[in-house]
C-alpha positions in Angstrom: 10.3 -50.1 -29.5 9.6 -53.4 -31.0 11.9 -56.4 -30.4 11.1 -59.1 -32.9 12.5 -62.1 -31.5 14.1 -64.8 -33.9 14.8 -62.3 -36.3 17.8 -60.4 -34.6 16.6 -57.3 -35.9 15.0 -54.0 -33.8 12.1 -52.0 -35.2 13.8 -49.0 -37.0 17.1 -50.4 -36.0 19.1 -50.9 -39.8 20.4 -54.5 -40.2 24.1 -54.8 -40.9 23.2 -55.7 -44.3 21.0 -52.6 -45.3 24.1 -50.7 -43.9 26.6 -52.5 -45.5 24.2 -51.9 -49.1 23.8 -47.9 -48.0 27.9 -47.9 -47.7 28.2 -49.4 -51.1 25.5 -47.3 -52.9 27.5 -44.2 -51.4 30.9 -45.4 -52.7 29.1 -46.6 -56.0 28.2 -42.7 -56.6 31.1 -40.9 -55.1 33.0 -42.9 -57.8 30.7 -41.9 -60.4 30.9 -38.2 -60.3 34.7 -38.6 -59.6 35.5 -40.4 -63.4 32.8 -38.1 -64.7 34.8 -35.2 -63.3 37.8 -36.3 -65.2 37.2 -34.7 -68.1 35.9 -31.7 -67.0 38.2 -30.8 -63.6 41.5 -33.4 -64.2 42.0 -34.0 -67.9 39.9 -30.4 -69.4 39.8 -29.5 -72.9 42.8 -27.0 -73.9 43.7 -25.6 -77.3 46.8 -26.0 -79.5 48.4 -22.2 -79.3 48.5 -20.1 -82.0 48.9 -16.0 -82.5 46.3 -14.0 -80.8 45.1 -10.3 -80.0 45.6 -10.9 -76.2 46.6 -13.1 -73.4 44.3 -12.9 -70.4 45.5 -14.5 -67.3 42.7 -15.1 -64.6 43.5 -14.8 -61.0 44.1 -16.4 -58.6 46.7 -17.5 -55.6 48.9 -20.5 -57.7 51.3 -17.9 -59.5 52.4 -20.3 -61.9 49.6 -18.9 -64.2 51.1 -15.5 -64.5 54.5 -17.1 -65.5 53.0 -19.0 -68.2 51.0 -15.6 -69.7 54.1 -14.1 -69.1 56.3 -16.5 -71.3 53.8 -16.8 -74.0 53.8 -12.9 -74.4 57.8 -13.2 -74.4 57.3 -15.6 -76.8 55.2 -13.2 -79.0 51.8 -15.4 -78.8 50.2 -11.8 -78.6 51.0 -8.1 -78.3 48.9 -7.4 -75.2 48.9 -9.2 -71.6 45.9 -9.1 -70.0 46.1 -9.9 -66.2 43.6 -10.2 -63.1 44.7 -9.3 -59.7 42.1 -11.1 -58.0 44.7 -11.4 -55.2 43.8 -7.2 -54.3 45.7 -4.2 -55.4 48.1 -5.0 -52.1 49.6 -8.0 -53.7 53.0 -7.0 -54.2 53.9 -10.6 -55.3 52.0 -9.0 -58.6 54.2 -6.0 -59.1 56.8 -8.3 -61.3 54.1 -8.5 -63.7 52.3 -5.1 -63.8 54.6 -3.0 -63.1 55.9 -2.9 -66.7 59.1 -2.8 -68.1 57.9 -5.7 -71.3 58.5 -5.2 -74.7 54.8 -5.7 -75.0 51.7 -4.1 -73.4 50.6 -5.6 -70.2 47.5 -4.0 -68.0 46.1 -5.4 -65.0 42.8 -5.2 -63.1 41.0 -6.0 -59.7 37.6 -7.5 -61.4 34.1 -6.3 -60.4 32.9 -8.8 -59.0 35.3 -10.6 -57.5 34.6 -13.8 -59.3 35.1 -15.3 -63.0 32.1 -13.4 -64.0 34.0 -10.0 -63.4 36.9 -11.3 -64.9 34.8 -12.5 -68.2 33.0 -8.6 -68.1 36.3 -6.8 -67.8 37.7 -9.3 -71.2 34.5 -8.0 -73.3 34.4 -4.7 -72.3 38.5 -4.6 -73.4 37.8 -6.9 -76.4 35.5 -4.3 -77.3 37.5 -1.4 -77.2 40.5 -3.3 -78.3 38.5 -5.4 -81.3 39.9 -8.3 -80.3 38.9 -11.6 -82.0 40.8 -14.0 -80.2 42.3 -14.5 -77.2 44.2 -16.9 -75.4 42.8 -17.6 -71.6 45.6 -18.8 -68.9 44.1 -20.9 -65.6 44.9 -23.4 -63.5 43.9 -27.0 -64.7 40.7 -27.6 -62.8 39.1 -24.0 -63.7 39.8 -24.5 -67.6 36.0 -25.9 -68.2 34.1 -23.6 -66.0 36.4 -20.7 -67.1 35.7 -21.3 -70.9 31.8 -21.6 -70.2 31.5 -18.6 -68.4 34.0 -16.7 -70.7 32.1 -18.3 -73.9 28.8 -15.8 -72.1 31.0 -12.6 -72.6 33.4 -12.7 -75.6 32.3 -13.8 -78.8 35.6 -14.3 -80.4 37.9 -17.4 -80.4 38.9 -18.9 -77.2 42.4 -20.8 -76.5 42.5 -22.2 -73.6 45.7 -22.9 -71.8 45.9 -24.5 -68.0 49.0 -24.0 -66.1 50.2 -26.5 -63.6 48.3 -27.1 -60.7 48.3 -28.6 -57.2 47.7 -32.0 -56.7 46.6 -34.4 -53.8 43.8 -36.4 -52.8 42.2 -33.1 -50.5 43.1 -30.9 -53.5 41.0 -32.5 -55.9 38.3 -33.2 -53.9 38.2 -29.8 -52.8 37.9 -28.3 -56.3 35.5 -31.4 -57.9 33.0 -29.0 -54.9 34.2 -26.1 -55.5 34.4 -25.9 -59.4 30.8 -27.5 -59.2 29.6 -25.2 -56.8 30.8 -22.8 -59.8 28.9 -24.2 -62.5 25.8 -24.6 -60.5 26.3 -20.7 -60.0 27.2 -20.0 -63.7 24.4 -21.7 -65.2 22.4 -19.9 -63.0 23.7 -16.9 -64.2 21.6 -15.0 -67.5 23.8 -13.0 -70.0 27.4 -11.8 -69.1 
């Protein structure tokens, strides 16, 4: 170890300054990729609503989304409900909205895999048989951009996007600003549907 004496400082030893300067620099960027996550996780891109073939509701655990898909099918936004029980077929909180009983059609479906990406296969391979040209998508708020990218990759038709309510809180947010860019990372990644 080297003490240089007059200085105040020790050899490899950072200076209160040079911490002070790292601290900022850290701040500096964590503030940067939060406002330009605003657009993308907070404040997404959705679409005015207008008729369409289907109404595909992704999964997930924040059952507000199912509520929405189910009111704008009530409303008659479509004749078909689509819905993803990512949750497993041992849901029961689920059964209210596949078990039937709707003056329209409504099917659900555990995607393969368990992600987005089987959610996106299962809407192409049902768009296909159904000829469907437009759908409306439900999600929660910070999935919106991710979801429309990835389901962009498997259905060439028109794309509403709608985002239910979500959670919110400084440990929510932060938590899907990593998770939903963990998801993109993984989606880019990704070739084809």
């Amino acid at each position: 170890m080297i003490v240089r004496f007059g200085i105040g400082t020790v050899e490899g030893v950072p200076t209160p300054r040079r911490v002070a300067l790292s601290v900022a620099l850290v701040a500096a960027l964590i503030t940067g990729l939060a406002f330009a996550g605003l657009p993308v996780f907070v404040h997404p891109q959705v679409d005015p609503l207008r008729r369409a073939d289907a109404i595909v509701v992704l999964g997930g655990t924040a059952y507000a989304r199912y509520d929405l898909g189910l009111r704008l099918a009530q409303e008659g936004y479509a004749p078909e409900l689509l819905i993803s029980r990512s949750t497993g077929q041992d849901d029961v909180m689920m059964d209210r909205y596949c078990d039937g009983g709707f003056a329209f059609r409504v099917s659900c479906f555990v995607p393969d895999p368990w992600t987005t990406q089987g959610e996106a296969r299962e809407i192409r391979r049902r768009a296909q048989a159904g000829h469907w040209q437009h759908i409306i998508v439900v999600t929660y708020t910070p999935h919106v951009s991710r979801a429309r990218y990835i389901v962009e990759k498997c259905f060439s038709g028109q794309i509403t996007m709608v985002a239910s309510p979500s959670d919110s809180g400084l440990l929510f947010w932060s938590w899907m600003y990593v998770r939903q860019s963990a998801g993109y990372v993984r989606a880019f990644l990704q070739r084809g549907c």
